[in-house]
N, C-alpha and C positions, 0 to 999 in steps of 0.2 A: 529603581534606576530611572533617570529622566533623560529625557533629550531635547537640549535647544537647536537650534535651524535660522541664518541669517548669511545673507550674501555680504561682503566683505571684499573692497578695493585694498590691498596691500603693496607695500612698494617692496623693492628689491630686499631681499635677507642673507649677509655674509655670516657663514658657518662657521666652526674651527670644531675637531672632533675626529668623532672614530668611526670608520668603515669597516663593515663587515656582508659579505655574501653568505647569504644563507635564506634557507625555506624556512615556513612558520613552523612546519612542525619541527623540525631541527631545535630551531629557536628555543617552542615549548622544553622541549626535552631535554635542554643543555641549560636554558635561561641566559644565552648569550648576549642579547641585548641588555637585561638588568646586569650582567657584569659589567657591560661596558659603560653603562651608565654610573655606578661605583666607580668604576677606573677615571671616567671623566671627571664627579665629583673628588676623587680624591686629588688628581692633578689640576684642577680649574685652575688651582691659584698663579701658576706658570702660563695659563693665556693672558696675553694684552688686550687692550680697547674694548672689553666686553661693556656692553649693553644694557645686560639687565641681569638678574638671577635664577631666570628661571633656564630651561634647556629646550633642546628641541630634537623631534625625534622626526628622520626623512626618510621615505622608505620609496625607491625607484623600482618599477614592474619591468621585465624585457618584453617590448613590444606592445605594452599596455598590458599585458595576461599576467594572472595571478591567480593559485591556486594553493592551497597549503604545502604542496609536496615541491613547486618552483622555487628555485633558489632565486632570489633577489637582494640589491643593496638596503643597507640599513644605514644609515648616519647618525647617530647620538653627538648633539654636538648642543655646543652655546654660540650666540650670537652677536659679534663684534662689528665697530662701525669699520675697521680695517686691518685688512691683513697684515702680519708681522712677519717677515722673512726669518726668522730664529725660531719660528715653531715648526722647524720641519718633522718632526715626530709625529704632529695632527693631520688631516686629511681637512683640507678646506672645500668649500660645498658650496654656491649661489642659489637660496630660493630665488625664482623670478617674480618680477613685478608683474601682478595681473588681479583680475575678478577670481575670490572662491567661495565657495561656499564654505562657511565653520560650522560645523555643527559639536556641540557642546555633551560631552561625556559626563554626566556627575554619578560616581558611582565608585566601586573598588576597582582596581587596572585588571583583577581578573575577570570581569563581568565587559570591558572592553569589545572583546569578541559579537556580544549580543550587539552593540553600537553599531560597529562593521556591518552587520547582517544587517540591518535596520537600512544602511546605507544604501547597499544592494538592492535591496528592496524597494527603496524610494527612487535606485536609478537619477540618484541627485549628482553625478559627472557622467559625462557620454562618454570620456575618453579618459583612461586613469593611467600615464605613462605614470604619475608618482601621485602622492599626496605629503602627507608629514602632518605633525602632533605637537603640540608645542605642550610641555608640563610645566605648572607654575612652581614658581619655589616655593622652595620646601613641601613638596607635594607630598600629602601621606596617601602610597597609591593603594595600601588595602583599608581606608576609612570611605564608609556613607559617604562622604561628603567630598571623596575626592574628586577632585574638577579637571579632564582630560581635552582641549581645544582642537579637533582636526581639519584639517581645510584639506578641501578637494577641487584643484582649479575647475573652473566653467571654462578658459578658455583654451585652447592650445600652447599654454606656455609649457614653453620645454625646459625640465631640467637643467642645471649645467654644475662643471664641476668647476672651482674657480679657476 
């Protein structure tokens, strides 16, 4: 498994997608985020003004804290240049425009975990109210070579929901 590392100015990112509350170990033990991520895939084609093809995965901490057993949001969503009032069935989301840090996953989505730690360890955001994932299309997440992007702002940009 490798890791890349590169600071990264991003502009603003509109959502469209699904929410869900839950801790990681939940998560593990249910695999509720890859469902949702199936559910998104099978309904994308009912979002408007998408973006690109790939998806993006948000994940908000209460208070900045995070620990496997904390329950936090999850957003699996795609990325449109504007909101459509007829998707009220999705959960709409605003990454904010700010400085992050990406550091680059290539590996299987189950080896992920060791990334995360990696993280920690470098202490490369001071402040983690959220971060998120963006997976490219057609990602095969248990191939060698699958490629995971996460950013973690540097600055105090605050989450919001649209």
């Amino acid at each position: 498994m490798m890791r890349e590392q590169q600071t990264v100015e991003r502009t603003e990112t509109k959502l469209v997608g699904y929410r869900v509350v839950v801790s990681l170990n939940q998560d593990l033990e249910e695999g509720i985020v890859v469902q949702l991520r199936e559910k998104l895939s099978a309904n994308r084609p009912v979002i408007p003004n998408q973006t690109n093809e790939g998806m993006y995965l948000v994940q908000i901490y209460p208070d900045g804290q995070w620990t496997p057993d904390i329950p936090f949001t999850s957003i699996v969503a795609v990325e449109v240049n504007e909101y459509d009032q007829e998707i009220e069935q999705f959960a709409k989301y605003t990454i904010p425009a700010g400085t992050f840090v990406e550091v680059t996953h290539l590996g299987p989505e189950a080896d992920i975990g060791d990334t995360y730690d990696w993280i920690s360890e470098q202490e490369l955001s001071s402040s983690r109210c959220f971060d998120f994932e963006y997976w490219a299309p057609k990602a095969a997440f248990d191939q060698e070579d699958s490629t995971i992007h996460i950013y973690l702002p540097l600055e105090s940009s605050e989450s919001k929901p649209a």
